[in-house]
N, CA, C and O of each residue as an XYZ file, in Angstrom:
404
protein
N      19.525     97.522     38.304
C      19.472     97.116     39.689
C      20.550     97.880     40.458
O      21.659     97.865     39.924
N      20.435     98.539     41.602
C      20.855     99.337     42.673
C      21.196     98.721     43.787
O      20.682     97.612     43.930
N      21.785     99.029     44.484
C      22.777     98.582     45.829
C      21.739     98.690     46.721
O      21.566     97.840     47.594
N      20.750    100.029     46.539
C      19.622    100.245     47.272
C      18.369     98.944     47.314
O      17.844     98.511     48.340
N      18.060     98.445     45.744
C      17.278     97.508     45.932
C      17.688     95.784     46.099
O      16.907     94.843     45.959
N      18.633     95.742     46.317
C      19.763     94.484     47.069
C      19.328     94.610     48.481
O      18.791     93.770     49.202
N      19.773     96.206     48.798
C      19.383     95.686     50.462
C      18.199     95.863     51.189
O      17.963     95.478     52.334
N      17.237     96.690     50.160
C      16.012     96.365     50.393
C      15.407     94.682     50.139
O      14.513     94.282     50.884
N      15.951     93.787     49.072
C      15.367     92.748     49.193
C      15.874     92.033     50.295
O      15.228     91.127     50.821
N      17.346     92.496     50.799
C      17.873     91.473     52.109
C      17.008     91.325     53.127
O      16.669     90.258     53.640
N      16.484     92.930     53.550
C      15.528     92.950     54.788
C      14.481     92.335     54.532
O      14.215     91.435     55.329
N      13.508     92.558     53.374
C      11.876     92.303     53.550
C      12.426     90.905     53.295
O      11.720     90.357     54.141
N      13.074     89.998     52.830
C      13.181     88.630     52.869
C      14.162     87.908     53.333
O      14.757     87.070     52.655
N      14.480     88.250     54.866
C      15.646     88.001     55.562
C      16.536     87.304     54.863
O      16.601     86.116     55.181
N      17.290     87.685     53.955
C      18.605     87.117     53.397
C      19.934     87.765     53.566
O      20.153     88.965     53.734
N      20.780     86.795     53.496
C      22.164     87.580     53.165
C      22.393     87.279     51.628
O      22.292     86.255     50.951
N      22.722     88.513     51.371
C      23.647     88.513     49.624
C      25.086     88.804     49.278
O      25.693     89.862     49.445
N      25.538     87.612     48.737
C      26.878     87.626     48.452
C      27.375     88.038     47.140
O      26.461     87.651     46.412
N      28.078     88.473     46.529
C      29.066     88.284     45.368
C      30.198     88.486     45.387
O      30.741     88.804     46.445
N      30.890     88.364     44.237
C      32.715     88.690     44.111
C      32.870     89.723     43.594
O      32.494     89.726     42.422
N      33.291     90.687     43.974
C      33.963     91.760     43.687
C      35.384     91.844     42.768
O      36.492     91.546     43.215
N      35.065     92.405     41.108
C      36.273     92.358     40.197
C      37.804     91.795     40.471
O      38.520     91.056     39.795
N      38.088     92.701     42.228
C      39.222     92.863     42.699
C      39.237     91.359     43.094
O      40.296     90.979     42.594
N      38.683     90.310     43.690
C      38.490     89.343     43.988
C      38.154     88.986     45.877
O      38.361     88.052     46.652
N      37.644     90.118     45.928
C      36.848     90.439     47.219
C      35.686     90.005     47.342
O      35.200     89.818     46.227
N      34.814     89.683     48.381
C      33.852     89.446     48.374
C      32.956     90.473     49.358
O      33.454     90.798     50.436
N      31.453     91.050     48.929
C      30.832     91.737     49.429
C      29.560     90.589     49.616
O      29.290     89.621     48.905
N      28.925     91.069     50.804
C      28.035     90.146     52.086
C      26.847     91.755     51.981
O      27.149     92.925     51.746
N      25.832     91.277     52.198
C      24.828     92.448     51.865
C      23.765     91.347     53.057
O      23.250     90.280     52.723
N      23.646     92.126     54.726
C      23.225     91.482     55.978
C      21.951     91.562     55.391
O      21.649     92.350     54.495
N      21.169     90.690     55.938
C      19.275     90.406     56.490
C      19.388     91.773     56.881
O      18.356     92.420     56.704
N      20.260     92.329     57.317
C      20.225     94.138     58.016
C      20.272     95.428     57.136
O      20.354     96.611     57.464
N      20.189     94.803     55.870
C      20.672     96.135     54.701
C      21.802     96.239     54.750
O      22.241     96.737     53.713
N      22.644     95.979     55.570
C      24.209     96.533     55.303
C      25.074     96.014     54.318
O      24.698     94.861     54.108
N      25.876     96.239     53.730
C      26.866     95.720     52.637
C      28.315     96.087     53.540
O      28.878     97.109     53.934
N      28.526     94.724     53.603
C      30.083     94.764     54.212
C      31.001     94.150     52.959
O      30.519     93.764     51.894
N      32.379     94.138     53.292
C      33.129     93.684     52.727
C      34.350     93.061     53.745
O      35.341     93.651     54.175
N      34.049     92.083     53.902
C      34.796     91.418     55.325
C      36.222     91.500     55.667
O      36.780     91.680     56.749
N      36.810     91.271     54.130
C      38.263     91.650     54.237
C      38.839     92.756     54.118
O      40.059     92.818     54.270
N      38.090     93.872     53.821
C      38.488     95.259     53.735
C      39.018     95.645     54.785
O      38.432     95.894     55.839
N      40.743     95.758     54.458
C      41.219     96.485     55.823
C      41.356     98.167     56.287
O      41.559     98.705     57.375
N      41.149     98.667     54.969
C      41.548    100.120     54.669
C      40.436    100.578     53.804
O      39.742     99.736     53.234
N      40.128    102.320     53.607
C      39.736    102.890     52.959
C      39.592    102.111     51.462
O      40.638    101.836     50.876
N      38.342    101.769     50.867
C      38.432    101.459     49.387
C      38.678    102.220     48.353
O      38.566    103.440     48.235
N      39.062    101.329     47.526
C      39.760    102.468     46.495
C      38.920    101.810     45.484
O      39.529    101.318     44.534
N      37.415    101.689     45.507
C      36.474    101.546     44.595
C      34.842    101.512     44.950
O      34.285    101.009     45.926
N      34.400    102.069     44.065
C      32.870    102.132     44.963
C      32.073    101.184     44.205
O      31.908    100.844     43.033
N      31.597    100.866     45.501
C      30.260     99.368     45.126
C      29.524     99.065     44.270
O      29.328     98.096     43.538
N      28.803    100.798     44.586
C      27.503    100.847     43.276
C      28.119    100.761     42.096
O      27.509    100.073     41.277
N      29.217    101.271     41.701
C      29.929    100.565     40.132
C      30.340     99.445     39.917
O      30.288     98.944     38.793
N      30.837     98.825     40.979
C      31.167     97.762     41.204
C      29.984     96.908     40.604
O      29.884     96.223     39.585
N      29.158     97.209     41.601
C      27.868     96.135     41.219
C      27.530     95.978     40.046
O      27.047     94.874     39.796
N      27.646     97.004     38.865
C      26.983     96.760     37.469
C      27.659     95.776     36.806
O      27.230     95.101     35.870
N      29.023     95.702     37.468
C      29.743     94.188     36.693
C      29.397     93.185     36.979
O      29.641     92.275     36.186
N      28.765     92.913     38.075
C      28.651     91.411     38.841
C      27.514     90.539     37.736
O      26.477     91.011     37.271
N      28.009     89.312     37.529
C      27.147     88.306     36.997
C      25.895     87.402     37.827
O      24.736     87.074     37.573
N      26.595     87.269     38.647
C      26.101     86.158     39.850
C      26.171     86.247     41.405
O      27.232     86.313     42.026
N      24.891     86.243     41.987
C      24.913     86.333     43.313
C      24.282     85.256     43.765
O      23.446     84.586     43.160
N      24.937     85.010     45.463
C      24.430     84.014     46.278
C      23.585     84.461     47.343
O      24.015     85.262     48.172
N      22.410     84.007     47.392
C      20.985     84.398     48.464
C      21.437     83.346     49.504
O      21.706     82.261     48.989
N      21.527     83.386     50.327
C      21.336     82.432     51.629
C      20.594     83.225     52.576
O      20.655     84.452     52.646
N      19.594     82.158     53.610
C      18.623     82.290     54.480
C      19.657     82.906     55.864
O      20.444     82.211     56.506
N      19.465     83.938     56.012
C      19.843     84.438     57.508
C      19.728     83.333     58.273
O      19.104     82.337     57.905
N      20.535     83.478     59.782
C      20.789     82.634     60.765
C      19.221     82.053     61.335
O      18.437     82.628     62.089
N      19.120     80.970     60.804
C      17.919     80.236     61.760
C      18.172     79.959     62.818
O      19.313     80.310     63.117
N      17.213     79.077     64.207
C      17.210     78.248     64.667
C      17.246     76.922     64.414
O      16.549     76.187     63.713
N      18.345     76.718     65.230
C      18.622     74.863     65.178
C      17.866     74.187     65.129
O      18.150     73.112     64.602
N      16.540     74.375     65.607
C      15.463     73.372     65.865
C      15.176     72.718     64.825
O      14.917     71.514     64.804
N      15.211     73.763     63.503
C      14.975     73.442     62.203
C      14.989     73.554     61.068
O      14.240     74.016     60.207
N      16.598     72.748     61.144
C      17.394     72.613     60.338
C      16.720     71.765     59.092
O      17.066     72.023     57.939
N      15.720     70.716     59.379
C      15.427     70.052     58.210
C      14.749     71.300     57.283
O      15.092     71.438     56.109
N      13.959     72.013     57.790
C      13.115     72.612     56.500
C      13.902     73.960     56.615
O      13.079     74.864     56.464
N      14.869     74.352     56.774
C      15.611     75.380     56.239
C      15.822     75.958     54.585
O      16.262     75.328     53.623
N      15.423     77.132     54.639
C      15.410     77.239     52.970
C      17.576     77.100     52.855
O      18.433     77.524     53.631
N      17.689     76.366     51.601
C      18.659     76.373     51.508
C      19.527     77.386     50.281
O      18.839     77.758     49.331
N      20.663     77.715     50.306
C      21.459     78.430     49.367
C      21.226     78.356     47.876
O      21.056     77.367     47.162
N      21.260     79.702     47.568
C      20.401     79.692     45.932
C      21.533     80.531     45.250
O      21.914     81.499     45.908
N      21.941     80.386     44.424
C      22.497     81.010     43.092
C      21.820     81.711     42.203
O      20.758     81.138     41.961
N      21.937     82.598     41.661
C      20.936     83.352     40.599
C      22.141     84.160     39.614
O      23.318     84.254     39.961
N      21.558     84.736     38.268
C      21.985     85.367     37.684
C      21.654     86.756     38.456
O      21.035     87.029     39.485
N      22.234     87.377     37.648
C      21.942     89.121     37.673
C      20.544     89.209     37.183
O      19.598     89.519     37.908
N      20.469     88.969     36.128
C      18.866     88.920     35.916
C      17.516     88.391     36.554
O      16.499     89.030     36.825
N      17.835     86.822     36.746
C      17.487     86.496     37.824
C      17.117     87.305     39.183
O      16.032     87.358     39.763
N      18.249     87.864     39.481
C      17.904     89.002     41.462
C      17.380     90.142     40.317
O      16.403     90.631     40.884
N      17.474     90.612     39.412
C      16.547     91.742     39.005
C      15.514     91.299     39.249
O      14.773     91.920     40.011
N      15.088     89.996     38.648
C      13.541     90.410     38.568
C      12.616     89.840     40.439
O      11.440     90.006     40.763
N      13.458     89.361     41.034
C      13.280     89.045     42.552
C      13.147     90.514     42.717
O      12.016     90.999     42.772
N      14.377     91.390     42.815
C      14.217     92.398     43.558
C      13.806     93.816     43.063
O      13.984     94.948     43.512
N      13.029     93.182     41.679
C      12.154     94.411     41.404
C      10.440     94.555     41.585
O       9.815     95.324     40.855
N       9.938     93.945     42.362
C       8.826     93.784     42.959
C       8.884     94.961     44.083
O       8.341     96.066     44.069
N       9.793     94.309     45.140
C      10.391     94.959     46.210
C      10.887     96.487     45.953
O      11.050     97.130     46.990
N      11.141     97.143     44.783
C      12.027     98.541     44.666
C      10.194     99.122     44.224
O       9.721    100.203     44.577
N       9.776     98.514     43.751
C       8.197     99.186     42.982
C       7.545     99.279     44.186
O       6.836    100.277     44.316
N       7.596     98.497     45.111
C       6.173     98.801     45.957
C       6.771     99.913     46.811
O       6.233    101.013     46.936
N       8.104     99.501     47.484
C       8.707    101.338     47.755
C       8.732    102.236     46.994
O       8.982    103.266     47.619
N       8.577    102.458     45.726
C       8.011    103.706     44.594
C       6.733    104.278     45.089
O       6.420    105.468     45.127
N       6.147    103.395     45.407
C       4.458    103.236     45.201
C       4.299    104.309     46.499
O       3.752    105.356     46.152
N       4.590    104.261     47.613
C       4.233    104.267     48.875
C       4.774    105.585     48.852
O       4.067    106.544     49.162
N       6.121    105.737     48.468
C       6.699    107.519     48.698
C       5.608    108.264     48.121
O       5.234    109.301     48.668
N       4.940    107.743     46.836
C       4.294    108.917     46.091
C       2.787    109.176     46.973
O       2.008    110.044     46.581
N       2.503    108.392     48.101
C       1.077    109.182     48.533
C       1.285    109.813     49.712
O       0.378    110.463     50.232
C-alpha cells in the first residue's frame, strides 16, 4: 500500500486519514488527497512514503458533514494496515484499469 492509494481512497470516499508517525507526529491525509502533517514546523527530516510502511493502524473519519445530520453520520473507524489494504485496493485497480485504454 502507497501514499498514492491512501489518497486516492480519501477522495473517491470522502474521508480523512489519520495515523502516527514513528517520530510521534501525526499525519491527516484530506477528503482532498493531501497529506498534511499539522505540527510540522520546518523542513522534514523524513519521508512519508517510508514512513508509511511502518504504520500499523489508521483512523478513517467521515469529512465535514452538515449539521442537519448528525444522527446518521457515518462515524470514526479504526482499521489495521491490512484492513485499509484491502479497502484501498479496489480503488488503486480500477485506476490501473483505466490508464491502460
Amino acid at each position: 500500500m502507497k501514499l498514492a492509494d491512501l489518497r486516492k481512497l480519501s477522495v473517491r470516499q470522502n474521508l480523512k486519514i489519520r495515523f502516527q508517525l514513528p517520530n510521534g507526529l501525526e499525519c491527516v491525509i484530506t477528503e482532498h488527497g493531501i497529506a498534511q502533517v499539522p505540527a510540522l514546523r520546518r523542513t522534514p527530516d523524513f519521508n512519508l512514503e517510508q514512513e508509511l510502511a511502518s504504520i500499523g493502524e489508521f483512523v478513517l473519519e467521515p469529512a465535514a458533514e452538515p449539521a442537519s445530520d448528525k444522527k446518521h453520520a457515518p462515524m470514526t473507524r479504526r482499521l489495521s494496515r491490512e484492513e485499509l489494504a484491502t479497502l484501498a485496493a479496489p480503488a488503486a485497480a480500477a485506476g490501473s484499469d483505466h490508464e491502460d485504454e
